[in-house]
N, CA, C and O atoms as a GROMACS GRO file, in nm:
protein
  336
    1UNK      N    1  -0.463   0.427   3.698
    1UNK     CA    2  -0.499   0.336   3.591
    1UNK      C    3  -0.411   0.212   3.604
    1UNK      O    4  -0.290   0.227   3.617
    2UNK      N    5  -0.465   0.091   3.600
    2UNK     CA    6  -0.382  -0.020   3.652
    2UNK      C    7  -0.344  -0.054   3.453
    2UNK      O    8  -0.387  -0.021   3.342
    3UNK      N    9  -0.272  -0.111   3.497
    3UNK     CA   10  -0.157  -0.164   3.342
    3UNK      C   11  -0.152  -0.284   3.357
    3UNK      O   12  -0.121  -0.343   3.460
    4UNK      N   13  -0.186  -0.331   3.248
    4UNK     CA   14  -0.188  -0.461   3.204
    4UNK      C   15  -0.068  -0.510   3.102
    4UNK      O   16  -0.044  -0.461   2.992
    5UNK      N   17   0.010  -0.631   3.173
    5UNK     CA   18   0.135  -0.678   3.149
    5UNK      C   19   0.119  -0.740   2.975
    5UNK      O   20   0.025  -0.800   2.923
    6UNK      N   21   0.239  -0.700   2.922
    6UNK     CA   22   0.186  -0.778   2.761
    6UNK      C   23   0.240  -0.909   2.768
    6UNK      O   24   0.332  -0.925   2.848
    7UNK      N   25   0.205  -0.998   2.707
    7UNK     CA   26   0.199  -1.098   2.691
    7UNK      C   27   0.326  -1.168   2.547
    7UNK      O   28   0.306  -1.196   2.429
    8UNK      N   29   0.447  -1.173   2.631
    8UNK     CA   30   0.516  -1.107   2.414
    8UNK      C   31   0.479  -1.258   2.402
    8UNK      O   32   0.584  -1.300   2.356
    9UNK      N   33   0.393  -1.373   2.415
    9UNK     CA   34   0.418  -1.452   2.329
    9UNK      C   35   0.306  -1.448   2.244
    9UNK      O   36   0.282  -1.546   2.173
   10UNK      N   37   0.222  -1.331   2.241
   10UNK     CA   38   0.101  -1.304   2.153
   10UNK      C   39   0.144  -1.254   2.023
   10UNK      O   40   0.241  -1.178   2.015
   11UNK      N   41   0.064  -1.300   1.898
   11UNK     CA   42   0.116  -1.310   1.763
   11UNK      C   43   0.018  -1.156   1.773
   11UNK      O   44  -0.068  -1.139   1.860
   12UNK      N   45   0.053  -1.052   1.667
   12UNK     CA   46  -0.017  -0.938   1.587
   12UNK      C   47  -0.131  -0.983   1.603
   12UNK      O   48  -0.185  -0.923   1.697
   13UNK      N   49  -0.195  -1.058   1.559
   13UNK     CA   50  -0.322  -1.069   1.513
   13UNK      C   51  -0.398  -1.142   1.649
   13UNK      O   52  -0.511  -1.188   1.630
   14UNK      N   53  -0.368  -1.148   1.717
   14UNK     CA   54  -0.430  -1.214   1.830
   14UNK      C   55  -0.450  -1.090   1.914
   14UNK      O   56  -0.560  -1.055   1.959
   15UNK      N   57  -0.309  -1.011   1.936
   15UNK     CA   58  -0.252  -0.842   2.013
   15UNK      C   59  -0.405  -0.761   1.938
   15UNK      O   60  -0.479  -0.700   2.015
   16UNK      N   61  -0.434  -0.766   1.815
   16UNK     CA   62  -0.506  -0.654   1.700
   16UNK      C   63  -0.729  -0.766   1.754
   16UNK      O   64  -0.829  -0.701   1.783
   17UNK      N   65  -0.728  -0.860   1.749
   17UNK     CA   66  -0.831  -0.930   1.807
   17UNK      C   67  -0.846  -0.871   1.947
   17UNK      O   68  -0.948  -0.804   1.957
   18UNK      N   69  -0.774  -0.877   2.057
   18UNK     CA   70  -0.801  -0.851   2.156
   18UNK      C   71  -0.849  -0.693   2.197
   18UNK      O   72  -0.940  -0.655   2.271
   19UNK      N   73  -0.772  -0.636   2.134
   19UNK     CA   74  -0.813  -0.469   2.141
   19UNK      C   75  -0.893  -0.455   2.079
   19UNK      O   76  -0.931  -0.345   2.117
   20UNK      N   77  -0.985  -0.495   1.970
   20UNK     CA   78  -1.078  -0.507   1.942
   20UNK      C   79  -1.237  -0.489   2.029
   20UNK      O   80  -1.328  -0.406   2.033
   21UNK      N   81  -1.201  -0.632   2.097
   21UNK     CA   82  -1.226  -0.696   2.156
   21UNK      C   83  -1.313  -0.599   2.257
   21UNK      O   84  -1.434  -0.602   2.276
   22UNK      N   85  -1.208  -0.506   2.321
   22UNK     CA   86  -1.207  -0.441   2.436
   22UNK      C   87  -1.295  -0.301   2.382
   22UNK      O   88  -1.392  -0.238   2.424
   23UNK      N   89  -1.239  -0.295   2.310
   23UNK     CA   90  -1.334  -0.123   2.189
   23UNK      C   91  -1.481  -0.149   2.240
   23UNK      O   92  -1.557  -0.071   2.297
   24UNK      N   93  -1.498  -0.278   2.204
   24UNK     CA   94  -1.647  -0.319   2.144
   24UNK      C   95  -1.676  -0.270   2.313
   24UNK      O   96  -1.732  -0.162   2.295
   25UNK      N   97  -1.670  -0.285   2.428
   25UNK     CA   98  -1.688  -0.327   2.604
   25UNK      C   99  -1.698  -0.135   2.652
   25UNK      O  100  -1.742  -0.090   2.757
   26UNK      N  101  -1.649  -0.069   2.550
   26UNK     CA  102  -1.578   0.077   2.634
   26UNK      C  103  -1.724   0.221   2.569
   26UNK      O  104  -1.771   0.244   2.458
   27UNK      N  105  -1.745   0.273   2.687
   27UNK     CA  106  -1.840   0.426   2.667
   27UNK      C  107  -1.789   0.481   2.526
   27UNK      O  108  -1.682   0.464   2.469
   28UNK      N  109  -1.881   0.541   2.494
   28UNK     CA  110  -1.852   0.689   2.370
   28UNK      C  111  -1.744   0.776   2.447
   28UNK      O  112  -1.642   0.821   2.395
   29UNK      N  113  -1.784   0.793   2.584
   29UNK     CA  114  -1.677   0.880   2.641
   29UNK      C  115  -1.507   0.828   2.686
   29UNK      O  116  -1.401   0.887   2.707
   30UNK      N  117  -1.554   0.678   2.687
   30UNK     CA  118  -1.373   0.596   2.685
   30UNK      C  119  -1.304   0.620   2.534
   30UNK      O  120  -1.191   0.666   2.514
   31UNK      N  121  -1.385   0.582   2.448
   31UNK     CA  122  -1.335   0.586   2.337
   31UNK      C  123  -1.276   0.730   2.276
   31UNK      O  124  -1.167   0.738   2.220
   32UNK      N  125  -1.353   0.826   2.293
   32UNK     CA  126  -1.276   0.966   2.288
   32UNK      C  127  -1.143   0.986   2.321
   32UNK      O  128  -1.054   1.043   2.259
   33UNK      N  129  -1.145   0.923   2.444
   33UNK     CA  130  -0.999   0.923   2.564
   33UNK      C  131  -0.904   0.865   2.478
   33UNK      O  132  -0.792   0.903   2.445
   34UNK      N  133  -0.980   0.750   2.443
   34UNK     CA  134  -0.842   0.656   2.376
   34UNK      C  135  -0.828   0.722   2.251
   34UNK      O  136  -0.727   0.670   2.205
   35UNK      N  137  -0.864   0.793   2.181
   35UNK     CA  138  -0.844   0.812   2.069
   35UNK      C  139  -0.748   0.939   2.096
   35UNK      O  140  -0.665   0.962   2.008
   36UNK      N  141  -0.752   1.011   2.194
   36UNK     CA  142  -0.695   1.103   2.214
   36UNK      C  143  -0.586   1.054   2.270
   36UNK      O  144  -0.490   1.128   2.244
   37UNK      N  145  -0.555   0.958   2.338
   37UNK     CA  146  -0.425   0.925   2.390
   37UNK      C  147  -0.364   0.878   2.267
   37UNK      O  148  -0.249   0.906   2.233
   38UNK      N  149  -0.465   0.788   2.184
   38UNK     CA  150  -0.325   0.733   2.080
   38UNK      C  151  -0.280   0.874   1.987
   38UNK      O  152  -0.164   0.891   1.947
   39UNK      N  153  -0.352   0.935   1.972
   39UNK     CA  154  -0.310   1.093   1.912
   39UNK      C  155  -0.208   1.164   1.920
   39UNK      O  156  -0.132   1.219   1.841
   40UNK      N  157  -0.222   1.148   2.085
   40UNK     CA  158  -0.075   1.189   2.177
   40UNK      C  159   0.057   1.092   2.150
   40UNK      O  160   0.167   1.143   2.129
   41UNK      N  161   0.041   0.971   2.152
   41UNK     CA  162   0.158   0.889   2.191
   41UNK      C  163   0.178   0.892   2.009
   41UNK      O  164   0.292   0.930   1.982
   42UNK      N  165   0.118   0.869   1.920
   42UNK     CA  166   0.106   0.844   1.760
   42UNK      C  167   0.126   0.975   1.725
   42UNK      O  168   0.008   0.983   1.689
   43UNK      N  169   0.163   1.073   1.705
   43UNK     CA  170   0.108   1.204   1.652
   43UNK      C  171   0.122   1.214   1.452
   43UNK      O  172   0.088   1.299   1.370
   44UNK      N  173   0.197   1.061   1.442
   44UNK     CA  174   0.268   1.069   1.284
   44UNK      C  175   0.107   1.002   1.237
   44UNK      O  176   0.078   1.042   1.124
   45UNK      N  177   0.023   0.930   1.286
   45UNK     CA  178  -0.101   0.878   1.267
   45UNK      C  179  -0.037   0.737   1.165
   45UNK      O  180   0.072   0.683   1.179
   46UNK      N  181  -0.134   0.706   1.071
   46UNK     CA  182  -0.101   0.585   1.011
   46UNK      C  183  -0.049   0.646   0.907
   46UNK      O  184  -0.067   0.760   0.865
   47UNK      N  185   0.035   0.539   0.857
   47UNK     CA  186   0.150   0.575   0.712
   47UNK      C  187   0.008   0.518   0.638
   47UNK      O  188  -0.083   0.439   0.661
   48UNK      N  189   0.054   0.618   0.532
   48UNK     CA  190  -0.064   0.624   0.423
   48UNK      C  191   0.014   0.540   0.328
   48UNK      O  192   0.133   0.568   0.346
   49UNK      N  193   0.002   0.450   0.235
   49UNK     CA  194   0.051   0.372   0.126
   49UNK      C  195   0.140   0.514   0.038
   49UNK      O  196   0.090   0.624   0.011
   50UNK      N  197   0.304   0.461   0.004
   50UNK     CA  198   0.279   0.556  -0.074
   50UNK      C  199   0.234   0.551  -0.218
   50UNK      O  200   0.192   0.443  -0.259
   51UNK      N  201   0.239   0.681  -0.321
   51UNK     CA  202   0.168   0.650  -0.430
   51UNK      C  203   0.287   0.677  -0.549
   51UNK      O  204   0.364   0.770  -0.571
   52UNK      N  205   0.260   0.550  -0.610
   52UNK     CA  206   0.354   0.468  -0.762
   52UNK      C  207   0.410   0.657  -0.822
   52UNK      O  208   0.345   0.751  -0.867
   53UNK      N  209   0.547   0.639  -0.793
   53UNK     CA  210   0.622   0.808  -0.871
   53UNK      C  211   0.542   0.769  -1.012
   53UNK      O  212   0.505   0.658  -1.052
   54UNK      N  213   0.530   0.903  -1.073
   54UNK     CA  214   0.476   0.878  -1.286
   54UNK      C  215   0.634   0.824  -1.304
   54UNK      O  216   0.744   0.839  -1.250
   55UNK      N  217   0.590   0.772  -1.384
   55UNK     CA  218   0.713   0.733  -1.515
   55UNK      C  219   0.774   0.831  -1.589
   55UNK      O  220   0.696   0.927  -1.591
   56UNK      N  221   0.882   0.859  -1.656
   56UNK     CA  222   0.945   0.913  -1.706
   56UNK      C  223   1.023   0.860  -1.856
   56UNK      O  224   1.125   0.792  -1.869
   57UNK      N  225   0.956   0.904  -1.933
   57UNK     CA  226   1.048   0.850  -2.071
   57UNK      C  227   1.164   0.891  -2.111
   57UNK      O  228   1.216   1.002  -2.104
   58UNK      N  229   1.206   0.776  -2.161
   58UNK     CA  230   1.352   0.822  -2.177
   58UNK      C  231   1.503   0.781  -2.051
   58UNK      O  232   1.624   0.776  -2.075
   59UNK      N  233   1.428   0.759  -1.918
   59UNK     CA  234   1.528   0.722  -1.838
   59UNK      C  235   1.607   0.616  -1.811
   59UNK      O  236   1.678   0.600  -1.712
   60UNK      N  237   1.580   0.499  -1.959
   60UNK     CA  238   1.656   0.396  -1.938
   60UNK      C  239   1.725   0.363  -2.069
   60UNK      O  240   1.725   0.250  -2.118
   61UNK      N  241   1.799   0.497  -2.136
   61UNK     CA  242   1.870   0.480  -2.271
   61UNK      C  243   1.970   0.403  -2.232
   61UNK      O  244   2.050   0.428  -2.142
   62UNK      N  245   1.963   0.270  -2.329
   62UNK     CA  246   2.052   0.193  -2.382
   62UNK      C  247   1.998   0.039  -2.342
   62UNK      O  248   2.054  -0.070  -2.354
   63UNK      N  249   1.871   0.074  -2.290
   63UNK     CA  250   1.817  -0.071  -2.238
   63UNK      C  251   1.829  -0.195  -2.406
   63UNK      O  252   1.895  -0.295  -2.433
   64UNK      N  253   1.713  -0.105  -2.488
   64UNK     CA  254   1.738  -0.203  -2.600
   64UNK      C  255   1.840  -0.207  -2.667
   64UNK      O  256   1.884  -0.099  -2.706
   65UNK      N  257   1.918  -0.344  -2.707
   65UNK     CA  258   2.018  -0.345  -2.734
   65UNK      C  259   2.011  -0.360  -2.914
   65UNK      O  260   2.106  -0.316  -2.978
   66UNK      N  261   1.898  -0.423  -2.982
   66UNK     CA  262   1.862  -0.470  -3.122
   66UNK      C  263   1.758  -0.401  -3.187
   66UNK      O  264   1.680  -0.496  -3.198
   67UNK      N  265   1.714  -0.331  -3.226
   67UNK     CA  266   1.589  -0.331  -3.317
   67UNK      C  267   1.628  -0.363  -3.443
   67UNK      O  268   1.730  -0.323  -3.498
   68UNK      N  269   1.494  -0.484  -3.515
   68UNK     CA  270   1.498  -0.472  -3.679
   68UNK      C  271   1.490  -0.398  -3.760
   68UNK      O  272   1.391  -0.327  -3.740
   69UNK      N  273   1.548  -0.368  -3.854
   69UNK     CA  274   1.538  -0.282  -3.988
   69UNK      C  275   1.429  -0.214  -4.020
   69UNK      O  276   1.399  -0.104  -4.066
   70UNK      N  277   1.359  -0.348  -3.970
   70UNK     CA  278   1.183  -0.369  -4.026
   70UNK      C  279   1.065  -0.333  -3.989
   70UNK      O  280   0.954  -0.326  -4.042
   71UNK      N  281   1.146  -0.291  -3.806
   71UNK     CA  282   1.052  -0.284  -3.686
   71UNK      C  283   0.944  -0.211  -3.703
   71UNK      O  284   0.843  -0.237  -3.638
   72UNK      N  285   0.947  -0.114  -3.787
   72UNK     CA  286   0.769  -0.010  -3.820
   72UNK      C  287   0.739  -0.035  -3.926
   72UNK      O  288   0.650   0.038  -3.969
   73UNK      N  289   0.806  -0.172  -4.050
   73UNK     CA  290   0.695  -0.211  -4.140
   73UNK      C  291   0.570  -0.294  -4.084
   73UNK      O  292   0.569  -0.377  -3.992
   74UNK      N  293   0.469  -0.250  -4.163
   74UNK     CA  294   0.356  -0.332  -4.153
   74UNK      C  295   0.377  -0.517  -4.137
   74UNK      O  296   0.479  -0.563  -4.189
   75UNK      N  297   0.301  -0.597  -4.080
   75UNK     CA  298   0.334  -0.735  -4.091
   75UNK      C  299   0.217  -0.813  -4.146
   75UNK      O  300   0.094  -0.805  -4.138
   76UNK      N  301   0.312  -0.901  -4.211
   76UNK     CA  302   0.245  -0.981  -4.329
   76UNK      C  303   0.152  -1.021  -4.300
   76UNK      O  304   0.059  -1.018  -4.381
   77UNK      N  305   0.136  -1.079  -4.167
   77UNK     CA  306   0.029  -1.120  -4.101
   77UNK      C  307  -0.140  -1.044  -4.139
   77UNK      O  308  -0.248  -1.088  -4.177
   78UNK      N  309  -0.085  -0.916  -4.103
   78UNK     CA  310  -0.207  -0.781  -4.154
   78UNK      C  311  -0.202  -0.739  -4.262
   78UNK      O  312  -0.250  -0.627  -4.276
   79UNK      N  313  -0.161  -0.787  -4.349
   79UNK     CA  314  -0.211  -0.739  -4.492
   79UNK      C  315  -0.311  -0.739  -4.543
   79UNK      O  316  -0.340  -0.629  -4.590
   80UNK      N  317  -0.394  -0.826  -4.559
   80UNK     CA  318  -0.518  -0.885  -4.560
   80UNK      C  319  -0.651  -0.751  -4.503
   80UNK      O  320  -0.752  -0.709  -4.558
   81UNK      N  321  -0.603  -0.727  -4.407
   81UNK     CA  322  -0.653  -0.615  -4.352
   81UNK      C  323  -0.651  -0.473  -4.395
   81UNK      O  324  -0.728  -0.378  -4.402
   82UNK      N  325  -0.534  -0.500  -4.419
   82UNK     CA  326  -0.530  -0.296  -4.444
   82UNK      C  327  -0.523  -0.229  -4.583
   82UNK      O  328  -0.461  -0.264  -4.683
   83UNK      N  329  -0.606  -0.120  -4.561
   83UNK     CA  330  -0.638  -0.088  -4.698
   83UNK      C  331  -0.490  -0.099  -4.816
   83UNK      O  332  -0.377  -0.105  -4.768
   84UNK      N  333  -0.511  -0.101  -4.975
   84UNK     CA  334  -0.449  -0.124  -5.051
   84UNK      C  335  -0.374   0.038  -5.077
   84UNK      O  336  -0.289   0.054  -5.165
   0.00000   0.00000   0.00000
């Protein structure tokens, strides 16, 4: 299999175009091959995004430093609104 020299002054996206490129040119039976070689040389496959830990309440006592007196009275604003 002859090897083809890389080119480092090629940007990602030019490197990710060209192999492309080449996919599109190759048998059902090349493509197997390659998929099996990157299998071999990759075996970790692609990093999957990871996913946001849950939240936990409570793990940042002492963040607020003030609450008002008042903070769970109703506001004047809504009076008008809510029943008598």
């Amino acid at each position: 299999m002859a090897r083809i020299a890389y080119n480092w002054n090629m940007t990602i996206t030019e490197i990710k175009t060209r192999v492309h490129q080449r996919i599109e040119h190759l048998s059902e039976a090349q493509i197997k091959k390659l998929y099996t070689m990157m299998d071999q040389e990759f075996p970790e496959g692609i990093e999957k995004p990871n996913k946001p830990k849950k939240r936990q309440l409570g793990t940042m006592p002492g963040l607020v430093k003030y609450m008002a007196p008042d903070f769970n009275e109703p506001l004047e604003d809504f009076k008008e609104y809510m029943p008598e």
